[in-house]
C-alpha positions as CSV (number, residue, x, y, z in Angstrom):
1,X,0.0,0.0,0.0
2,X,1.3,3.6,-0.8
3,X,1.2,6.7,1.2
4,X,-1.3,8.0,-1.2
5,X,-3.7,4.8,-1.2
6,X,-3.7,5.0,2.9
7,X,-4.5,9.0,2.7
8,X,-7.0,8.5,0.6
9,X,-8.8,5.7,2.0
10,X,-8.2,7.2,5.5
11,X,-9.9,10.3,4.2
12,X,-12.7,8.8,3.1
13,X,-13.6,6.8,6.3
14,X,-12.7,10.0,7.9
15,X,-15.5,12.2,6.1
16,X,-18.3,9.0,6.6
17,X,-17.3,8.5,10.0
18,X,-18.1,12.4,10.5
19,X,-21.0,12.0,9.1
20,X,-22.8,9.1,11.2
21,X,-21.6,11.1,14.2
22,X,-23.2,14.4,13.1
23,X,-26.4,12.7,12.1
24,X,-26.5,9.8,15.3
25,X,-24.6,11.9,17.5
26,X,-22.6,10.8,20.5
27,X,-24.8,8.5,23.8
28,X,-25.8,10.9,26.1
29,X,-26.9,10.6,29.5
30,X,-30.2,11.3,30.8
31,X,-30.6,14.5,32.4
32,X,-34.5,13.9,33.1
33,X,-35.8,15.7,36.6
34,X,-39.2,15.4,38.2
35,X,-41.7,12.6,38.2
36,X,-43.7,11.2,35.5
37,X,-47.0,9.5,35.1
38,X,-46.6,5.6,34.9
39,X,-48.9,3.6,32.6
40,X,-49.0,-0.2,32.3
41,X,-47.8,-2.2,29.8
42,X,-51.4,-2.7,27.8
43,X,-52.6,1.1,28.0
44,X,-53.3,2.1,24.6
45,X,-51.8,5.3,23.1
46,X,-53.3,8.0,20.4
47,X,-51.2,6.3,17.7
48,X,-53.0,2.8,18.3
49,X,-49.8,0.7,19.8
50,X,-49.2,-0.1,23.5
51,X,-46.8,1.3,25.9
52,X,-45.2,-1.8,25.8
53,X,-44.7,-1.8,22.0
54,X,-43.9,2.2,22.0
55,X,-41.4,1.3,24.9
56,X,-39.9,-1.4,22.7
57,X,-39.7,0.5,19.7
58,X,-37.6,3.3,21.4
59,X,-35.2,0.8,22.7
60,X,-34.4,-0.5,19.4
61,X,-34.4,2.7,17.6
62,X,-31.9,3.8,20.8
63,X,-29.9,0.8,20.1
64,X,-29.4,1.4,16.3
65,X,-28.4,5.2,17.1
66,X,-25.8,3.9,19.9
67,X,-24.5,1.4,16.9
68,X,-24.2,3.9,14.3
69,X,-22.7,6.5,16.4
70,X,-20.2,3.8,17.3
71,X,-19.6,2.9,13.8
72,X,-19.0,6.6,12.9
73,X,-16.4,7.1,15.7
74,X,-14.6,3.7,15.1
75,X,-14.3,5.2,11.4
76,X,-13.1,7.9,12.5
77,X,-10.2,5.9,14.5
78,X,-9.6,4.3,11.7
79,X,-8.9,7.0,8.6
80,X,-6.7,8.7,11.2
81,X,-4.6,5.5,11.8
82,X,-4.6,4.7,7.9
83,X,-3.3,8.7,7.3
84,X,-0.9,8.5,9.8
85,X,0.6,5.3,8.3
86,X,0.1,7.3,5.3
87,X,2.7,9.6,6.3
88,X,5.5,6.8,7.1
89,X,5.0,4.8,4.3
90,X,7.3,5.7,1.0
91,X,5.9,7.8,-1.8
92,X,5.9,5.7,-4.8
């Protein structure tokens, strides 16, 4: 592999790493305060599903943002390991 082949790619992984972290952000933590109203698993909502289903659904869709945001930043390890390699290798 040449410098310029490890730039490049390292680049690239760079820029799509970037942007799955701009679009799925970083985790957070909570910063909720007070007390809310508990409902049981069957209550029905406007939209026609369950808590339980509504509950479920937010945990996946949480769990695809942590996964993304994770894949972004482990890109982003990665194009700056492949440019820094980039700038030891020869120039050919």
């Amino acid at each position: 592999m040449t410098a310029q082949i490890a730039n490049t790619i390292g680049l690239v992984a760079n820029m799509v790493g970037v942007a799955l972290v701009f679009f799925y952000g970083f985790p957070q933590p909570s910063h909720s305060e007070g007390v809310g109203l508990g409902l049981e698993d069957g209550t029905p909502l406007p939209d026609g599903r369950t808590v339980a289903e509504y509950s479920r659904d937010v945990a996946a869709q949480k769990d695809r943002y942590l996964f993304r945001s994770k894949a972004g930043l482990s890109l982003m390890a990665i194009g700056f390991t492949l440019q820094l390699c980039g700038t030891w290798l020869p120039t050919n």
